[in-house]
N, C-alpha and C positions, 0 to 999 in steps of 0.2 A: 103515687100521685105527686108523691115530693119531687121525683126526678124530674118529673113532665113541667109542673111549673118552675122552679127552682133553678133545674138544668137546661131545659127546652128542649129534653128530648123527647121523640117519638113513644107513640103509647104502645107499639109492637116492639121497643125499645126497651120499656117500663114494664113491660109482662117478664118477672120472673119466671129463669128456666132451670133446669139441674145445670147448665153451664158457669151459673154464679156459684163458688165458692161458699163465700156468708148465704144464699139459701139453703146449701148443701148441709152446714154445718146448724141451722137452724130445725131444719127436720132430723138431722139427727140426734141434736138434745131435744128437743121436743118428745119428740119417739121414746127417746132414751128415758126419760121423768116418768111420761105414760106405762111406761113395760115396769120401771121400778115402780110405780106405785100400785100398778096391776097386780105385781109378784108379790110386795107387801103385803096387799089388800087378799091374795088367795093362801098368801102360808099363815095369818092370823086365822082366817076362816077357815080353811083344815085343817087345822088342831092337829097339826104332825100326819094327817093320813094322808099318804101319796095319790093313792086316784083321786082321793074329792079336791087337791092342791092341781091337778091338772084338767078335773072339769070348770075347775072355776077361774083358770088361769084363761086369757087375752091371747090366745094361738095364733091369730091374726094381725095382734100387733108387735107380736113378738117374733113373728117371721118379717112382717115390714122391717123392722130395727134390725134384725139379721141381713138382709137384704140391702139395707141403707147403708149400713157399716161395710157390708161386703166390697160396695160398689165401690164409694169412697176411699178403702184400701188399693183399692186395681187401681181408681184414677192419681193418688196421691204417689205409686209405685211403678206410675206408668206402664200399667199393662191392661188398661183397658182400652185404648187404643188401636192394639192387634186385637184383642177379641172381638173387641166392635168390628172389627174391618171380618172378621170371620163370620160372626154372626150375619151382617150384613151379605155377604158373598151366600152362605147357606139360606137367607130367605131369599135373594134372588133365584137360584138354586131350587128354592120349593116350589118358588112360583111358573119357573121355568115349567119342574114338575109336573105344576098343577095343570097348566094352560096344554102341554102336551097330552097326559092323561084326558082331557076333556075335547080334546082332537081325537085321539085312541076311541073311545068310546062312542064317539058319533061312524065309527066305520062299518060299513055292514059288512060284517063275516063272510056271509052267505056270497054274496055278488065279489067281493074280494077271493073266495073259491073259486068259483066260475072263471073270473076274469083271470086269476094264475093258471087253471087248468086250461082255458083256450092256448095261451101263451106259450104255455108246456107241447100241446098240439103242433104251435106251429112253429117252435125248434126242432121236434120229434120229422116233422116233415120237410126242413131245411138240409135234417141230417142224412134224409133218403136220398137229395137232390143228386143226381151223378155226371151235370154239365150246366152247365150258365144257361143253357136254357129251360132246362127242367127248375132252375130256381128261381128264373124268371120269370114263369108260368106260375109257380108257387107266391113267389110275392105278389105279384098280379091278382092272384085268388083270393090271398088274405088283405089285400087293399080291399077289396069287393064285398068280403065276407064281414072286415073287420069295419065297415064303412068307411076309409081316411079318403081323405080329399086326393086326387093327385091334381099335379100341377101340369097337364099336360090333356089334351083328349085325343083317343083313339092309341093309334099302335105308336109306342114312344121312340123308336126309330124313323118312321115315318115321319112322325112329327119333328123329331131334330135335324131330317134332312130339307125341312121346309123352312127357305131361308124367314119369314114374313113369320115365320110362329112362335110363339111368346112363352115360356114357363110364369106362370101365374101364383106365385103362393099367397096363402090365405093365411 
């Protein structure tokens, strides 16, 4: 609130983020007081026994303070920088991932068979062709069969000798 009346800045200004330094250093003695007195407060109370010193111990706030410090080292060593830039690349990466697999899965198998195995049919019958016009007649069949539009009507010779006649694609 001091910055905004004080300095006049902006209150998206005045929202402390991890980019300030002093808030950085502020949760991490915060942290740090909490985790010590946490740790005091459980090695009094378990009386030297090891497992009831780590059921009573703050494992939550004690991996924040691990994690605070952690990060602070990378940023003060300047290596967090690249890592951010890695971390950031691999969840684009996952997302990529994700949006793919969620394409993947909407494909039907079944009709994806079919539709390879006609395909397969009519290279199988390409490969029999043994003159331009037997593959003529072949394409011509699988235009028909496969339903595709052509851009022409009747016999396509005929047609390209008709000065007045138009190829039409759609």
């Amino acid at each position: 609130m001091r910055r905004y009346f004080q300095y006049g800045k902006t209150f998206k200004e005045c929202i402390p983020t991890q980019g300030h330094a002093d808030l950085r250093a502020m949760l991490i003695f915060g942290n740090g007081v909490l985790c010590m007195m946490d740790g005091i407060d459980a090695n009094v109370r378990s009386h030297g026994d090891f497992l009831v010193f780590f059921m009573r111990i703050n494992l939550i706030a004690w991996y924040r303070f691990t994690t605070l410090v952690l990060k602070e080292v990378c940023i003060r060593l300047k290596i967090k920088f690249s890592l951010q830039k890695y971390l950031e690349a691999y969840k684009r990466i996952n997302k990529a991932l994700q949006d793919y697999l969620e394409k993947l899965e909407k494909i039907d198998i079944e009709a994806y068979k079919k539709e390879t195995e006609e395909y397969n049919r009519v290279i199988a019958a390409f490969d029999q062709a043994k003159n331009n016009k037997d593959l003529n007649k072949i394409l011509l069949d699988t235009f028909e069969k496969m339903n595709y539009y052509k851009p022409w009507n009747g016999d396509f010779d005929e047609h390209m000798s008709n000065k007045n006649a138009t190829l039409i694609f759609k």
